[in-house]
N, C-alpha and C positions, 0 to 999 in steps of 0.2 A: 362408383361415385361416392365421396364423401358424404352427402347429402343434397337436393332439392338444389338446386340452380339458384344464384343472388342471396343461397340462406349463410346467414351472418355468425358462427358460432358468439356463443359474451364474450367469453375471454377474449374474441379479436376484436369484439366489438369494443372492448374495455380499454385497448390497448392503441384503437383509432382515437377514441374520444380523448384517453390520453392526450395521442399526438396532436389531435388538434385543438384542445384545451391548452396546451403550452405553448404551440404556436401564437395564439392569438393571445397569451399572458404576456412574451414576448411584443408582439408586436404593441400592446397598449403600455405596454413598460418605457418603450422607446420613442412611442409616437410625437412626442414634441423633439424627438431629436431628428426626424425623417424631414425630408425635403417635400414640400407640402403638393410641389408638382415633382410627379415622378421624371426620371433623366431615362425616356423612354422613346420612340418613333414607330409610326405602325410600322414600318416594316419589320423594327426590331419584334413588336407587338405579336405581331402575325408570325413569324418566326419559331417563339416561340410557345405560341399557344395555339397555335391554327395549324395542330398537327392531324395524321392519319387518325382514326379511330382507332384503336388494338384490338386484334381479333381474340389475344389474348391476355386476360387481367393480370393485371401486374401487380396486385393486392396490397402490401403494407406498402410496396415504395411506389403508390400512386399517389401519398401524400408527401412526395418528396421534394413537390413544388409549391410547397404552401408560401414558403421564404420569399419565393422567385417573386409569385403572386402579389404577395405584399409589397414589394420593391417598386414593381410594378403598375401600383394602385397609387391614389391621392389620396393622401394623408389628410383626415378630417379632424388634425388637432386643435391648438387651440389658437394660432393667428390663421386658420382658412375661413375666409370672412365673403366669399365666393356662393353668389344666387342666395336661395333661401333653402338650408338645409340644418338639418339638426346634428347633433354630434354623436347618437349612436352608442346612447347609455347602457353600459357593460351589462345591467341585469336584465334588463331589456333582450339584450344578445342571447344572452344565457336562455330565457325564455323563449324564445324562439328555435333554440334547438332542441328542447324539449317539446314544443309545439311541433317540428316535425316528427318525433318518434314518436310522440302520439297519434297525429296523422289524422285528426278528425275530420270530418265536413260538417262546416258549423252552416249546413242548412237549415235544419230542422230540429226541435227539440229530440226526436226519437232518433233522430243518428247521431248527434254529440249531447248528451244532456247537459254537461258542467261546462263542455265550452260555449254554447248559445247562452246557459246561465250566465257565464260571466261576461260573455260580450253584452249583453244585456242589462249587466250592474255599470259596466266600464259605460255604457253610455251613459245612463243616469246619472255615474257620478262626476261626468263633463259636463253634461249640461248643468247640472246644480252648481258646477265651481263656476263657466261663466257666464253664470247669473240667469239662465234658460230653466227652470226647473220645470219639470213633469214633462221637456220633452220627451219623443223617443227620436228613434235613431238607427243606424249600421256602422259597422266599417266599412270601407272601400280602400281601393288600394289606395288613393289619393284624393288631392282636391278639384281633379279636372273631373274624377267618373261623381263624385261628391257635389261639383256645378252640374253635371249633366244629369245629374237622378233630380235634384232640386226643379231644373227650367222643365224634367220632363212631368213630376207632377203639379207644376204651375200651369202646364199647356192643358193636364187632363182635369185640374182644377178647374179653370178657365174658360179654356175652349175644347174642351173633350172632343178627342179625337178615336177614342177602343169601343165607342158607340156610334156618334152619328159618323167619322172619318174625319179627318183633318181639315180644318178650314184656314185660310191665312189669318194670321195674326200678329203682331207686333210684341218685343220687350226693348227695353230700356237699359242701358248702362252706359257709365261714365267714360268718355274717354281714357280713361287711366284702367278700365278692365284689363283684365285676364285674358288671355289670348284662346283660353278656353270657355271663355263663354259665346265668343264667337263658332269655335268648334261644335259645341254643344248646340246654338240653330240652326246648324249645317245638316246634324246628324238628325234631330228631332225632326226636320223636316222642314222649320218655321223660316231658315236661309238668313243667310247674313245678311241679306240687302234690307230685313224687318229689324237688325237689332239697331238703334238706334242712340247714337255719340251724345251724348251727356255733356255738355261742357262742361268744364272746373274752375274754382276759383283758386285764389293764388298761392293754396297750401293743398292744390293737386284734388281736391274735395267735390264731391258731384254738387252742382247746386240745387236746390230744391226747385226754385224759381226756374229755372230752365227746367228740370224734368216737367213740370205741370204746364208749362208754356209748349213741349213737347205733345206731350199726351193729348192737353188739350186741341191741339192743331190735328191731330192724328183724328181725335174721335168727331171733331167738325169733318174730314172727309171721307167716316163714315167706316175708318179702320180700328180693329178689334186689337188694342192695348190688351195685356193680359198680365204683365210681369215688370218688376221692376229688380235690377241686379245692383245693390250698393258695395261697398268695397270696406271690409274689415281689416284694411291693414293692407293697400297697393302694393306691387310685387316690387314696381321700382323705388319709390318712395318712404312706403311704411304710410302714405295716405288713409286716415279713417272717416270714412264719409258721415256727414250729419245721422246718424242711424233713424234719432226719434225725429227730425222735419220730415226724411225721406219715408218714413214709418205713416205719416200725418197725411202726406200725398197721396200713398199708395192707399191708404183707407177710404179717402176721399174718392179717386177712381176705382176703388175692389179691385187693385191691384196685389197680385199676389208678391210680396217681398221677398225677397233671395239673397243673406247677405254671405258674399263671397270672403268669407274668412283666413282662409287657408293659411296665408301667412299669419295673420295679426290678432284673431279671437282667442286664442290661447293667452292673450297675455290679460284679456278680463280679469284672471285667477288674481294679478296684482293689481293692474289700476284699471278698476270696472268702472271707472268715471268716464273711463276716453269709449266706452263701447255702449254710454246711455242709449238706451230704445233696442238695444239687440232682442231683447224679450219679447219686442213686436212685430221679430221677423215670424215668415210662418217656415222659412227653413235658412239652415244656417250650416256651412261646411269649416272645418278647418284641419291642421294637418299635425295630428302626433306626432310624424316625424320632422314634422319643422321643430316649433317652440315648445313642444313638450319632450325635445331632444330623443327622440324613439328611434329605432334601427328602423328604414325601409323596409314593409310598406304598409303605413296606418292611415289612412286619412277616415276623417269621422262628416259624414251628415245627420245633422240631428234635424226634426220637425213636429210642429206642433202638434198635426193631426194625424195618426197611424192609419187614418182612413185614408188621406190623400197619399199615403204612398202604394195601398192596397189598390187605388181605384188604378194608382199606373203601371204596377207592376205584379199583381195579381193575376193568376192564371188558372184555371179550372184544368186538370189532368189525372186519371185512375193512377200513376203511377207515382204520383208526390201526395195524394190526398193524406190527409190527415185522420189517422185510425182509433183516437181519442175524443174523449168532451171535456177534458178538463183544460180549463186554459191555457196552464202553465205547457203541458205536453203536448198540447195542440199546435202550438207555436213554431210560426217556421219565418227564416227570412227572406225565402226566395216572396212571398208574398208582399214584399215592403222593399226589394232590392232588385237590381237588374241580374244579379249574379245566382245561380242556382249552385253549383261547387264553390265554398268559400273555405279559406283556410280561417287558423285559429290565429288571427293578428290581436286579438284580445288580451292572451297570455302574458305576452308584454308590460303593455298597459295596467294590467290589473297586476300582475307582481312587481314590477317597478315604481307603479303609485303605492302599494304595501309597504314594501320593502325604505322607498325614501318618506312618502307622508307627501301631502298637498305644500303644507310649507315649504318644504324643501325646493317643490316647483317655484312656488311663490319666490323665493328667495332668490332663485336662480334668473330668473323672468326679470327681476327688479335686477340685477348686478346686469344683466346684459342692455337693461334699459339706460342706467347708470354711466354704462361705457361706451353707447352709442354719443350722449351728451358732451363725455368727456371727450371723443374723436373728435365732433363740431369745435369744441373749445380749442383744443390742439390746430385743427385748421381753421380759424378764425383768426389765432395769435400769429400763425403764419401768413407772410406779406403775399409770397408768393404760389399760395394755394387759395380758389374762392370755392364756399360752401353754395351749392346750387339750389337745394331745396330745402321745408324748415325737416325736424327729424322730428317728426312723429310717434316713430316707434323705437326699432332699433337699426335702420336703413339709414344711410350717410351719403349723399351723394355731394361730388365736387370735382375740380378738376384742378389743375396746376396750369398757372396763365405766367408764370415768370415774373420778370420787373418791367415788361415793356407791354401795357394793355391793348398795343395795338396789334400786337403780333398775327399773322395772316392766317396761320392755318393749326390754330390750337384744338383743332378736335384730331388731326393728322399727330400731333406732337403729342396728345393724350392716350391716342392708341399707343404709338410709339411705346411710353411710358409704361400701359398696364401690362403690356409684351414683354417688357423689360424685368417689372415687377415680378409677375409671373415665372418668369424664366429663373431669377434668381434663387426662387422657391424660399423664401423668408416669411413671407407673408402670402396669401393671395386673392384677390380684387376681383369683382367682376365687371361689365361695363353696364351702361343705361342711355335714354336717350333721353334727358331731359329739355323739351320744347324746343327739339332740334339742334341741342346741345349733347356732344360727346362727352360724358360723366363717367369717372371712375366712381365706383361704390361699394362700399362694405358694411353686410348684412352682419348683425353678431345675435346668433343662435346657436351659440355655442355654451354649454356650463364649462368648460376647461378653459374658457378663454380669461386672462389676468389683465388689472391696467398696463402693464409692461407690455405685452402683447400688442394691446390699442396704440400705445404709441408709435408701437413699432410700424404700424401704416405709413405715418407722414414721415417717419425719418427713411423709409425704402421707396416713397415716391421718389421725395427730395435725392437721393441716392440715384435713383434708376435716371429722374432728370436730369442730375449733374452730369449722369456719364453718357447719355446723349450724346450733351452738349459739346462735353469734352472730344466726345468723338468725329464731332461735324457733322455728325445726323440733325436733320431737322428738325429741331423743336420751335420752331417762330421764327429764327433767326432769317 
């Protein structure tokens, strides 16, 4: 034997990273030129990548399907305006492969020192940008384990459950939640039939008045409120919930506040006007890889009190104990996190905000807000397209109703269209359901994304419409 089983000589290792350093120069060289939906089908899919295992390695030309792969991928350039996703900044990338060769487990200070250190500055220097200062915080992979660590220390806040045992309880959230905050009192135990629909007013916004009209009815028959979930940026809309009324409620009931961020607190960093009262949540998620444009998978909860996350996720065990008294090395995150193996999703983060600077977010945050406004304006000037919702954030929702408003079946004729869209691959759209309406909708969390690009939406509806129409396919007619 040449050496040890799976041992990687440099030189080959040099010559991997090589290849697959070029591959991926290539593919971002070209990425506005790629078709944004791959020209693919599982079976082609399955085919070929759902092959045999090899019993024997095939070593340099196992990277010889890196091409195929990317062909085969959706292109996150810069008109894919599809769900809420970020675009996947190069150094970020970069960071991340270097965070695998290092390979830490950023549990504890004494098994990754520098990376728990910088996961730990990378929080601080989020919450300080919007406008949270002195919280603390983790990563997680995203914003649904991010909702579900927040409602799990509002329950032990609350109604503490790792002492006396679980008692039923109630929270609160707006109809326009998260479909994870529903998961989240599935799993915590509290059940969905306790989370309780919020109404909204006519810009998608929980109303204060109904939550306390809520609660209040709730603790007359003698049921234990414990949490209230507001919306930093709704996933369909870009909706920002009154933060400081609903902050004023929950104080009033020692309601613990939860604002669901994911999408929309990242953009505080530019207009911290639209997220007044965030600073009176006691915990707050949002998602680096959405609008801080980070590679999959960053999501951040930050919270006010590092005791409320120890009371929920703290564990006594001889084999994690902490073999220090100095703080700094003492420091572990399995005590403040659900997760005990974490990788180092910090790296990222902290060399990317280095590497650009805060403005640069800033800057980026504001030209997507910029071009969401300008998409509204584009379909508003248009006869034949109506805007559904206001745009809040950087979320566009509408549909195309033609020139005959009475047309039968335009949620049928909208799917139609975003299938059409889609298929084209010029642009891509996702859908929503706005109050029972069929919306097309384009999220822009993209920094690659130009005015030309925005445009480029309404003139490939109008497009995908016409040829419908031309076809005899259904659209109202």
């Amino acid at each position: 034997m040449d050496g040890p089983p799976l041992n990687l000589p440099t030189e080959e290792f040099r010559e991997l990273a090589d290849r697959v350093v070029e591959a991926a120069t290539r593919y971002l060289g070209a990425i506005n030129a790629r078709p944004i939906r791959p020209h693919t089908t599982g079976e082609v899919a399955t085919e070929l990548f759902a092959r045999p295992a090899p019993e024997e390695g095939l070593g340099v030309a196992a990277l010889d399907d890196l091409a195929l792969l990317a062909d085969h991928s959706r292109a996150g350039n810069s008109r894919f305006f599809g769900y809420v996703l970020g675009s996947g900044e190069p150094v970020g990338a970069l960071a991340d492969l270097y965070a695998s060769v290092l390979n830490q487990n950023v549990t504890a200070w004494r098994s990754a020192p520098s990376a728990v250190t910088i996961e730990r500055t990378v929080v601080s220097w989020i919450a300080e940008a919007v406008g949270c200062p002195g919280f603390g915080g983790v990563l997680t992979s995203g914003g649904s384990t991010a909702n579900l660590m927040g409602l799990a220390m509002a329950r032990e806040a609350r109604a503490p459950a790792n002492v006396d045992g679980a008692s039923p309880c109630v929270i609160y959230a707006s109809t326009e939640a998260h479909l994870s905050i529903d998961q989240a009192a599935a799993v915590l135990g509290i059940g969905r039939a306790n989370v309780r629909a919020v109404p909204v007013d006519e810009r998608f916004r929980m109303r204060p008045d109904a939550l306390e009209t809520a609660v209040a009815a709730d603790r007359e028959h003698g049921l234990r409120s414990i949490a209230v979930v507001a919306n930093g940026g709704t996933v369909v809309s870009g909706a920002v919930d009154p933060l400081a009324d609903i902050a004023a409620v929950a104080k009033a009931y020692n309601l613990w506040l939860h604002v669901d961020g994911a999408y929309g607190v990242a953009a505080a960093l530019a207009v911290p006007e639209t997220f007044a009262g965030l600073d009176q949540a006691d915990s707050v998620s949002l998602d680096a890889h959405k609008w801080l444009y980070q590679p999959l998978d960053c999501g951040v909860l930050l919270y006010r009190d590092p005791l409320a996350a120890r009371r929920a996720f703290s564990f006594e065990a001889g084999y994690i104990k902490p073999l220090s008294e100095d703080p700094v090395e003492a420091y572990a995150f399995f005590d403040e996190s659900l997760e005990t193996s974490r990788r180092f999703r910090a790296l990222k983060l902290w060399l990317s905000l280095r590497y650009h600077g805060l403005e640069a977010y800033r800057s980026a945050i504001r030209q997507n807000l910029r071009q969401a406004r300008l998409l509204a304006d584009l379909i508003d000037a248009e006869a034949t397209l109506e805007r559904l919702a206001p745009v809040e954030l950087s979320a566009v929702c509408f549909r195309w109703i033609g020139t005959d408003l009475n047309r039968a079946d335009l949620d049928g004729a909208n799917a139609e269209i975003l299938a059409e869209v889609n298929r084209r691959g010029r642009v891509y759209l996702s859908n929503a359901d706005i109050g029972g309406t069929f919306s097309l909708r384009a999220c822009i969390t993209n920094h690659r994304t130009t005015d030309e690009d925005v445009a480029a939406v309404v003139a490939e509806v109008l497009a995908a419409a016409a040829g419908h129409a031309g076809s005899g396919a259904n659209v109202g007619h």
